[in-house]
C-alpha positions in Angstrom: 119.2 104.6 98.6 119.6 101.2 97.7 116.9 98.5 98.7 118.8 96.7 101.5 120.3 100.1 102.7 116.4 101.3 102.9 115.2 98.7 105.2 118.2 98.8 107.3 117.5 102.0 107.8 113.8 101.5 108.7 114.5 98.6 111.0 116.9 101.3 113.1 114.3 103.7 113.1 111.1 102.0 113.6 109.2 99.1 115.9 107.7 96.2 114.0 104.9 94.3 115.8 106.6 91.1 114.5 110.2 90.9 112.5 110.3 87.3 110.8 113.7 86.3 109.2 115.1 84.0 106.7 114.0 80.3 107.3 111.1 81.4 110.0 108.0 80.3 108.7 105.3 81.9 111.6 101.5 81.5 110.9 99.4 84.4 112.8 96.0 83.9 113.0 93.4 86.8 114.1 96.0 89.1 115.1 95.2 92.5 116.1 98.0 94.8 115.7 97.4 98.7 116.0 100.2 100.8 115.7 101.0 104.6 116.5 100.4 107.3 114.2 103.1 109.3 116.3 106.2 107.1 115.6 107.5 105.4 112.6 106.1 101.4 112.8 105.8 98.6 110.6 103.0 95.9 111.6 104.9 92.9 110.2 107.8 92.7 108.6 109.0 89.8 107.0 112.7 89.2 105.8 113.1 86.2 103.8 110.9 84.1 105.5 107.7 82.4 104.6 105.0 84.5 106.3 101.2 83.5 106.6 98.5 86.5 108.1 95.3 85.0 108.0 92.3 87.0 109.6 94.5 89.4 111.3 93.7 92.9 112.0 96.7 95.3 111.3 96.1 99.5 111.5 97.7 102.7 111.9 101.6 102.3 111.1 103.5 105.2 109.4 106.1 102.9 107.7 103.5 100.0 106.5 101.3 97.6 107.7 102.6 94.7 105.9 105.9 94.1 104.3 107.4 90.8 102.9 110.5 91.0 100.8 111.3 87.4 99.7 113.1 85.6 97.1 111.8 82.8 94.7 110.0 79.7 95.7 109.0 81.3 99.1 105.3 82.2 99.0 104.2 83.8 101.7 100.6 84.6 102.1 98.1 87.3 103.6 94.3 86.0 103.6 91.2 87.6 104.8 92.6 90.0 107.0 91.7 94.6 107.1 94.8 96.3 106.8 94.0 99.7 107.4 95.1 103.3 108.0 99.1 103.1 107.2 101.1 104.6 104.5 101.6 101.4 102.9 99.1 98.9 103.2 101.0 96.0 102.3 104.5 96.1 100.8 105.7 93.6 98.5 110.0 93.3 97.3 112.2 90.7 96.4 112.7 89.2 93.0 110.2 86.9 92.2 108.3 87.9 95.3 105.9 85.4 94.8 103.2 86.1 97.8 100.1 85.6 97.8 97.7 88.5 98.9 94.0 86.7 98.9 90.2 88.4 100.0 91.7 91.3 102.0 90.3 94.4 102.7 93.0 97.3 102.3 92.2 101.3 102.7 92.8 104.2 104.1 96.2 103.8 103.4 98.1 106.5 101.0 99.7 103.5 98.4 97.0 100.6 99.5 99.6 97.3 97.7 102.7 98.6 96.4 104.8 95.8 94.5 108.5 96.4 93.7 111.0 94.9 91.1 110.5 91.7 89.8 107.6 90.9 91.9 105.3 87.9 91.0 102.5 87.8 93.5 98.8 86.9 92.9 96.3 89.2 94.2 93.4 88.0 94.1 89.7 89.1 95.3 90.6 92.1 97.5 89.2 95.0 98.5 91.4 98.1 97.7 89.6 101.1 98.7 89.7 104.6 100.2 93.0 105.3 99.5 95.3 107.7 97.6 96.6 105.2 94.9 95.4 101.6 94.7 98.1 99.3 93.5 101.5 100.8 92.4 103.7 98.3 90.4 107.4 98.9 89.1 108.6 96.5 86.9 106.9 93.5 87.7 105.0 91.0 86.8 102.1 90.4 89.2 98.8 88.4 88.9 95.9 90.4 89.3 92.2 89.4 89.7 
């Protein structure tokens, strides 16, 4: 599967909460977003927009809580908020992803951040606990603190 072929695929067979696309910039502040362990669902997904969760509350999605594949010079960011209880806590693609993924609390989840290909996102004072790998990272170059 290729990337692009990947997510096509998971927006056919799932139901994000919110689906943000190139040039939408949406700000979501203390969202609550509980998904269903039953189905296949993604919390937010965001395709080449800019992206900001702050204080939001996003559990229980089979697909991911969080995704945000971006391109360079588009920071998107996820501050303060539990992401909890999905298979990927928050998802991070695009070449020179550059998001920024600040005092969250992520577990529970099987891959709590996972960070693909050319990634450069900061993550910085976050709680990755209680799950079944921490941070995965393929060939990028993130910041970590």
């Amino acid at each position: 599967f290729t990337l692009s072929r990947l997510y096509r695929q998971i927006l056919q067979e799932s139901d994000p909460c919110s689906v943000r696309r190139k040039g939408c910039g949406p700000e979501h502040v203390g969202m609550l977003d509980k998904g269903n362990t039953e189905h296949d669902t993604i919390g937010v997904l965001n395709k080449l927009g800019k992206v900001e969760l702050k204080n939001c509350k996003i559990t229980n999605h089979n697909l991911g809580g969080v995704i945000v594949w971006s391109v360079a010079n588009n920071t998107s960011r996820i501050l303060g908020s539990l992401i909890e209880e999905c298979r990927i806590g928050i998802h991070l693609v695009g070449e020179e992803n550059s998001t920024l993924v600040i005092q969250n609390t992520i577990g529970k989840c099987t891959t709590g951040v996972k960070l693909g290909i050319g990634v450069k996102s900061e993550l910085s004072g976050n709680l990755i606990q209680e799950n079944v790998y921490g941070v995965e990272a393929y060939s990028c170059f993130p910041l970590i603190l």
